[in-house]
C-alpha positions in Angstrom: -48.5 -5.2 -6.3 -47.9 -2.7 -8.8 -44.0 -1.8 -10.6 -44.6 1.5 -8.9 -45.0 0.2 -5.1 -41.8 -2.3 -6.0 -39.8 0.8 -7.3 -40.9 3.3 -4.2 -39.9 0.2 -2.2 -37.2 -0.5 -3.5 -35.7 3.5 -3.7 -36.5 3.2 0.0 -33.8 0.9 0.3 -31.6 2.1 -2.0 -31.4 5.7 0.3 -30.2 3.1 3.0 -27.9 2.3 1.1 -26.3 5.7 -0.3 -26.5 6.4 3.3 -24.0 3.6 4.3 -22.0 4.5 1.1 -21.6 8.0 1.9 -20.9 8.4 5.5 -18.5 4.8 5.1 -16.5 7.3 2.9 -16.9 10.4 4.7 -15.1 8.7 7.8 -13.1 6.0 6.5 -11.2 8.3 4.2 -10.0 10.5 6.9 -9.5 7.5 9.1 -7.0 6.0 6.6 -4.9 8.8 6.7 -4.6 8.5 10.2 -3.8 4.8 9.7 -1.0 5.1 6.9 1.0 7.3 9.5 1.0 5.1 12.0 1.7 2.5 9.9 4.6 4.8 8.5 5.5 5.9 11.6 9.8 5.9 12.9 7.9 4.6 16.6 7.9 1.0 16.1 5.3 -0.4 18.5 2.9 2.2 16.7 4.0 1.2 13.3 3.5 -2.7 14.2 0.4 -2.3 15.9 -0.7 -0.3 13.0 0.2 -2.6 10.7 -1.4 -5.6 12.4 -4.8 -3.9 12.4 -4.5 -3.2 8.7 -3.5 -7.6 8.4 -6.4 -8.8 10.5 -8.8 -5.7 8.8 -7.6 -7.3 5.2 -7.1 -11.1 5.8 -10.9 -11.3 7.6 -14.0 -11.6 5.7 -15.8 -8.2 6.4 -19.3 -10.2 6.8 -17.3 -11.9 9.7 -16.3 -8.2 11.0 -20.0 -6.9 10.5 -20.8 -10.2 13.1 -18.3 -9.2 15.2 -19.1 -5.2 15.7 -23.0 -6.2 15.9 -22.6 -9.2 18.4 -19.3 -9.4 20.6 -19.6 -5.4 22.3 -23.2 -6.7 23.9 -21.9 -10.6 24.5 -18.8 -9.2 26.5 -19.4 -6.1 27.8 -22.8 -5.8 27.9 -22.7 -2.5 26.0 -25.9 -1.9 23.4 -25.0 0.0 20.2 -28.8 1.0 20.2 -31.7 0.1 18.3 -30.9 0.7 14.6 -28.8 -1.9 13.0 -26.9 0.3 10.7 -24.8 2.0 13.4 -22.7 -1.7 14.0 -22.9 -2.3 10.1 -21.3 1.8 9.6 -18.5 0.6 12.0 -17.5 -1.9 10.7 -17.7 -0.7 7.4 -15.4 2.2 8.1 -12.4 0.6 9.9 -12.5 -2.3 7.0 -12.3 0.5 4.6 -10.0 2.7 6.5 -7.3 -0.1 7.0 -7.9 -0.5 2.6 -7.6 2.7 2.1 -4.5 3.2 4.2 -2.9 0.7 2.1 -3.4 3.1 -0.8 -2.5 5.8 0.5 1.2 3.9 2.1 1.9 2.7 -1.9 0.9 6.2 -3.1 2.9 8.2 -0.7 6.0 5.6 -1.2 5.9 6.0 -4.8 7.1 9.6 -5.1 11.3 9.5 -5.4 13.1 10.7 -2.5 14.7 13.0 -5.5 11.7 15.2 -4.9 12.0 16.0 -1.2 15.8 16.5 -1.6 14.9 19.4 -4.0 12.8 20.9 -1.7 15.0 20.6 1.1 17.7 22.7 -1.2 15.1 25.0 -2.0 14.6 25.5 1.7 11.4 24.0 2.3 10.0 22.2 5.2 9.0 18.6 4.6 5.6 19.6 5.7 5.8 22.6 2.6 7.2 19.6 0.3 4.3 17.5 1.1 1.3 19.5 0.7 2.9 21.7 -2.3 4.6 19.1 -4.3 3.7 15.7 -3.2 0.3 15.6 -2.5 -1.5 16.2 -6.0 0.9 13.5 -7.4 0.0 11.0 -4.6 -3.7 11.8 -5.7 -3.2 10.9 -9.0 -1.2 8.0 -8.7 -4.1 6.1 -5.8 -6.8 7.5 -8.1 -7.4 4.1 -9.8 -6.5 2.2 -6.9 -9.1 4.4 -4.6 -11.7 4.3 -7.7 -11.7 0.4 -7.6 -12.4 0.4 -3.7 -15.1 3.1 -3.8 -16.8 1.0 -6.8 -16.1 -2.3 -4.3 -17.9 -0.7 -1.3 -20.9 0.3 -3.6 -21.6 -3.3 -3.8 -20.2 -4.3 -0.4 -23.3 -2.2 0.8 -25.6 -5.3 0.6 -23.8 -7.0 2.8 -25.4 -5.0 5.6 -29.0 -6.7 5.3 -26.6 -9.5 7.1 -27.8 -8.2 10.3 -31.2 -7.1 9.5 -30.1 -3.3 7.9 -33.3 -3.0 5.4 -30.8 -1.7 1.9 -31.6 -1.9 -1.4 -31.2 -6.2 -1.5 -32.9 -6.5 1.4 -35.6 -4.6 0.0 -35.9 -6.3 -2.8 -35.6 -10.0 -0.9 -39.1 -9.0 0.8 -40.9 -9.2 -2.7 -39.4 -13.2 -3.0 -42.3 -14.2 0.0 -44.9 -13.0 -2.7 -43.4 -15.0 -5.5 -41.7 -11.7 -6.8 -38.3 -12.9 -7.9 -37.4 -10.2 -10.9 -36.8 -7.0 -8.1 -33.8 -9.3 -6.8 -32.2 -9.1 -10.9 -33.9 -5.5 -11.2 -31.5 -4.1 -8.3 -28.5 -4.7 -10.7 -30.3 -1.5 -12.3 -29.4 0.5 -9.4 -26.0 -1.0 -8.5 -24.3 -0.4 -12.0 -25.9 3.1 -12.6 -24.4 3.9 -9.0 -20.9 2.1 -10.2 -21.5 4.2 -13.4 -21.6 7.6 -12.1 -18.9 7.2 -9.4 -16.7 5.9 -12.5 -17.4 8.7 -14.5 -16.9 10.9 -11.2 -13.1 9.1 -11.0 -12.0 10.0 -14.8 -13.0 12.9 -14.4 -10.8 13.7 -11.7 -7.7 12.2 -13.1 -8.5 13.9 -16.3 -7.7 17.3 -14.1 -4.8 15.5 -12.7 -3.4 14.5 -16.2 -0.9 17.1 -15.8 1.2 15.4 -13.3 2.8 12.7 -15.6 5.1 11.4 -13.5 
């Protein structure tokens, strides 16, 4: 087996994987949005609720979570997700992510003084007019670290998919080991940190537009 069938192989499963990456981001990050304001929220049983999603999303392995999304809907309510195993491993992936994310966005958020919505309010603005003209942009800045660390995290999260039989990029490579191939497991790495690379460059980029905001 040539380098070139291992590598067209192994891009294969690297596209699973980018597509994992991708639409985990595309729905988690609105998801935890929706999550920090319930767990922000003045309604309490909303806020505690919340918040004890976001525990038991955090303090539980998210292998264990991938098990649970893949096996419990069919073993207790006899409901089938369908036929391709990356639809259980994409939920699970997203709520895990979202409850993270939510996280960030609550310490981000809480981090701006009080000082700052007072002024608007003298100014006569609306707390929603405060929030998206003032606030936002700084919240931004101040998670962009935070959020850049998770994104990085889920890049390599990804593989824990193959768990449940979704072919990504190590799963890929893990077919070669029943031909003696060994070296495509250590030549993934190759794909992982040029992936971590360009999402980090992505992130300073970003705060470097953001460097304005000092505060």
């Amino acid at each position: 087996m040539s380098f070139w069938q291992i590598q067209l192989e192994l891009l294969q499963g690297f596209s699973s994987t980018c597509v994992l990456f991708f639409a985990t981001l595309i729905l988690a990050i609105p998801l935890g949005v929706v999550v920090t304001f319930g767990s922000m929220s003045r309604f309490l049983p909303l806020r505690w609720l919340t918040r004890a999603f976001v525990w038991v999303m955090r303090g539980t392995p998210l292998m264990l979570q991938i098990f649970v999304v893949f096996y419990v809907p069919g073993l207790l309510f006899d409901i089938n997700l369908g036929t391709s195993r990356m639809i259980p491993a994409l939920v699970a992936f997203v709520i895990n992510y979202a409850a993270y994310f939510s996280e960030i966005y609550r310490g981000g958020i809480q981090s701006i003084p009080d000082s700052q919505y007072e002024a608007g309010l003298v100014l006569g603005m609306s707390r929603r007019q405060i929030f998206v003209r003032v606030v936002l942009l700084q919240v931004i800045k101040r998670i962009l670290p935070s959020m850049g660390n998770e994104v990085i995290t889920l890049i390599k999260d990804t593989s824990l998919a193959r768990i449940i039989g979704v072919v990504e990029l190590l799963k890929s490579a893990e077919h070669f080991a029943q031909y003696g191939l060994i070296w495509p497991l250590f030549y993934t790495a190759v794909f992982y940190l040029a992936f971590s690379g360009v999402v980090t460059l992505l992130f300073s980029w970003v705060e470097k537009k953001l460097e304005f905001f000092r505060g």
